[in-house]
C-alpha positions as CSV (number, residue, x, y, z in Angstrom):
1,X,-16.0,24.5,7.1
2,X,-16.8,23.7,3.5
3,X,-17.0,20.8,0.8
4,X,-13.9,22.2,-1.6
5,X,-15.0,20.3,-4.7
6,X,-16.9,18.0,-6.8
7,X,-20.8,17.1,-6.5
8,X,-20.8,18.6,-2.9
9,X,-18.7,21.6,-4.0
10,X,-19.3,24.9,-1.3
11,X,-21.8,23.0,0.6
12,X,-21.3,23.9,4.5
13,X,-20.3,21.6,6.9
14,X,-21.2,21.4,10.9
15,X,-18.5,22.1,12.8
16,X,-17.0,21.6,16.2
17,X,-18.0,23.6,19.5
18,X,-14.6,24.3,21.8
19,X,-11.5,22.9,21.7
20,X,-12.0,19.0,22.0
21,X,-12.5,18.3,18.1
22,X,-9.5,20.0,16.0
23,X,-10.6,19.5,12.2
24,X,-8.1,19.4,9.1
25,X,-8.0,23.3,7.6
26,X,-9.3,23.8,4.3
27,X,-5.8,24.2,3.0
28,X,-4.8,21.2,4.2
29,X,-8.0,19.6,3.1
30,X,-6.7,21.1,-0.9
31,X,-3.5,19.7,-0.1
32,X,-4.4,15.9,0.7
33,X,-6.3,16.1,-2.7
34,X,-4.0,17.4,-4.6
35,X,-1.4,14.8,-3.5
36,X,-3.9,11.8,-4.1
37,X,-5.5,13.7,-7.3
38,X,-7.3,10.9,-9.4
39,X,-7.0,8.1,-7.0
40,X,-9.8,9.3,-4.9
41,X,-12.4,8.3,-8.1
42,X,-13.5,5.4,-7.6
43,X,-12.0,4.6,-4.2
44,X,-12.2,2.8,-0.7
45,X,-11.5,4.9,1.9
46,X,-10.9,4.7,5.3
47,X,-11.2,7.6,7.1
48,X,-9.5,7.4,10.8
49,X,-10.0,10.1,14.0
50,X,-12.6,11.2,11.7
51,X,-13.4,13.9,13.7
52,X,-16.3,16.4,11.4
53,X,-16.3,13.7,8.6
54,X,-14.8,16.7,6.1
55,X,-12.1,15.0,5.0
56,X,-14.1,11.3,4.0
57,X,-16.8,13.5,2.7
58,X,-14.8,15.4,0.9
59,X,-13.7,12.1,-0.7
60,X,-17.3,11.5,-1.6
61,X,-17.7,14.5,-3.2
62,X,-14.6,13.9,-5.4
63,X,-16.0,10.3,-6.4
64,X,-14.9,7.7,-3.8
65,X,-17.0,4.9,-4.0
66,X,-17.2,4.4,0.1
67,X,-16.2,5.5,3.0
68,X,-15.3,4.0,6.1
69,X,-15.5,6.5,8.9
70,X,-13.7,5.7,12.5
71,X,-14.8,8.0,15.4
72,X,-14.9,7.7,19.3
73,X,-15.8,10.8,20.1
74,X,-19.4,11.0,20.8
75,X,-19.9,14.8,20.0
76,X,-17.5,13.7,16.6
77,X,-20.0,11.0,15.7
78,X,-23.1,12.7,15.7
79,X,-21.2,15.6,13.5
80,X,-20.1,13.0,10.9
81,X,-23.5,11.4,11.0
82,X,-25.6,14.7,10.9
83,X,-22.7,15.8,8.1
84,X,-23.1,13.0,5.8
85,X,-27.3,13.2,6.2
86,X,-27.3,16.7,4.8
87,X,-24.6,15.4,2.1
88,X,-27.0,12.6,1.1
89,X,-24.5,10.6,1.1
90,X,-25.1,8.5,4.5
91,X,-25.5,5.2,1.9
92,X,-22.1,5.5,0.6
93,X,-20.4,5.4,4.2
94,X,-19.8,3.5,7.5
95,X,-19.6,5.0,10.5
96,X,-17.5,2.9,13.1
97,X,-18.1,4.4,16.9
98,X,-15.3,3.1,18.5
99,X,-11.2,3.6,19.3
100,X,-9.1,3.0,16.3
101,X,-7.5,0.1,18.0
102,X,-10.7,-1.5,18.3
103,X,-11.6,-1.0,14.8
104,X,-9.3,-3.3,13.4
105,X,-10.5,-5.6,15.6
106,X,-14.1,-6.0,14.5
107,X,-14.4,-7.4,11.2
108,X,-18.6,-7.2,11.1
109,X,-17.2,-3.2,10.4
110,X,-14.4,-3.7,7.8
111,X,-15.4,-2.6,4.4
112,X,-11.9,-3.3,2.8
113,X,-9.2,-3.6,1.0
114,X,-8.7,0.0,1.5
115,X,-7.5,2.0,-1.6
116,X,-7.3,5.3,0.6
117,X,-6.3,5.6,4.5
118,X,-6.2,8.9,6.2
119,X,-5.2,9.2,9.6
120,X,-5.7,12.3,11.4
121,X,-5.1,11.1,15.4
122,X,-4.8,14.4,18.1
123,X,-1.3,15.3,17.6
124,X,-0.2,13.5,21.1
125,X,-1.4,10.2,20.1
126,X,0.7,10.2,17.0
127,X,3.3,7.4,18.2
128,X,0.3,5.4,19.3
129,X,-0.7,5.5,16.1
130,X,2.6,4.4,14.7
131,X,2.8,1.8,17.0
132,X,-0.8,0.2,15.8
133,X,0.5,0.6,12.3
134,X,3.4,-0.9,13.0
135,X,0.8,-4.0,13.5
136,X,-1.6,-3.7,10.7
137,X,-2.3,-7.0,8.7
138,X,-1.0,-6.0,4.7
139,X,-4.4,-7.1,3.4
140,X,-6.4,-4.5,4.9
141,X,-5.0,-2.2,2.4
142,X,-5.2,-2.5,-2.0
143,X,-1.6,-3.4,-3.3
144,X,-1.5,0.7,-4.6
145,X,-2.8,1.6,-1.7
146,X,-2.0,5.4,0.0
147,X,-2.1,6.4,3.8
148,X,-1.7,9.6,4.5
149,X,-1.2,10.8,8.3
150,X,-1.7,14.2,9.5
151,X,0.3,15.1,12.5
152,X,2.4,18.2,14.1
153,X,5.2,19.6,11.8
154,X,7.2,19.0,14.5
155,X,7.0,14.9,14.2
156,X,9.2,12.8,12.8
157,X,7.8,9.7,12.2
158,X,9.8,6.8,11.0
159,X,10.7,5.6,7.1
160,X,9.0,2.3,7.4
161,X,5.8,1.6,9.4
162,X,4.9,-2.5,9.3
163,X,4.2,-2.8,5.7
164,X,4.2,0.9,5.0
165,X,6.7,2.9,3.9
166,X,7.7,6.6,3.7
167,X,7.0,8.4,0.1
168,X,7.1,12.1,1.3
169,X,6.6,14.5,3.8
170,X,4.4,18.2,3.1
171,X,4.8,21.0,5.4
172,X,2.0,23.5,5.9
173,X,2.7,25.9,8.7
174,X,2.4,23.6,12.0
175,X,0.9,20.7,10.6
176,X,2.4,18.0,8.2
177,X,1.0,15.4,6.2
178,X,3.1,12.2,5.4
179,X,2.4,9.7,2.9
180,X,2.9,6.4,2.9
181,X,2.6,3.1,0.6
182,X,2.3,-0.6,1.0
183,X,6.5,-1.2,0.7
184,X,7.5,-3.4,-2.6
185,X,8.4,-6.5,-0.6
186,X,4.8,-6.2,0.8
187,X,3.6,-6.4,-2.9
188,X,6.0,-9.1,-4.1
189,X,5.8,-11.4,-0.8
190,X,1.5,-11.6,-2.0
């Protein structure tokens, strides 16, 4: 596991022992920056089931201001932290050790409005996901704001999610990545 690009570019990441932790491939790591592209300058991001911390160091790397990383796994969290320490880049990130439902939860950990959200649950809590979603407050997120969800090719996840809805759907072998934004009667209602 690797940094693909930027300031970090080819620097080697820790990785996983076993099964338990299942990080995003490289390829799919190139294919979540090259459907955000620019965006990621600049930009908050909030980095959920963040298993190794590749994909919000990545951001880093490509110029996201700060990242926000959500982890209950305690093998996970001492990856992302040990990760980000030999990144230098432990300043320029949160690390949140608890369930993603309690995340939204404590506000002493919020670092938003979120520019960025990537969501990258084990495949068999994808509907979970959906269903907290479903329930997120619209402010958490920048009006222009992209979440992008990993999951199983096999998924089909629903056009509109709470204030989110459906932009497009990539395929790579037996995992997907779907992108959503904030829908336009979110944006007008503010």
């Amino acid at each position: 596991m690797r940094v693909i690009a930027g300031v970090h570019r080819g620097r080697r990441l820790l990785g996983p022992k076993g099964q338990a932790i299942r990080p995003t491939s490289d390829r799919v790591k190139e294919a979540l920056f090259s459907i955000l592209g620019e965006r990621t300058t600049g930009a908050r991001v909030l980095d959920l089931y963040a298993g190794t911390g590749s994909i919000g160091i990545e951001a880093l790397s490509r110029g996201a201001a700060h990242v926000t990383f959500v982890e209950s796994n305690r093998d996970a969290l001492r990856l992302v932290a040990s990760n980000l320490q030999q990144c230098g880049l432990r300043l320029s990130a949160n690390i949140c050790a608890c369930p993603t439902r309690d995340f939204f939860g404590r506000a002493t950990h919020w670092s938003g409005p979120y520019d960025i959200v990537f969501c990258d649950p084990p495949y068999e809590l994808t509907p979970d996901l959906i269903a907290l979603v479903s329930e997120w407050d619209r402010h958490w997120l920048a009006d222009d704001a992209v979440v992008v969800l990993e999951h199983g090719r096999k998924t089909v996840l629903p056009m509109t999610v709470g204030p989110l809805s459906q932009v497009r759907r990539y395929d790579y072998g037996d995992t997907a990545l779907t992108r959503f934004q904030v829908t336009l009667e979110e944006k007008h209602s503010l």
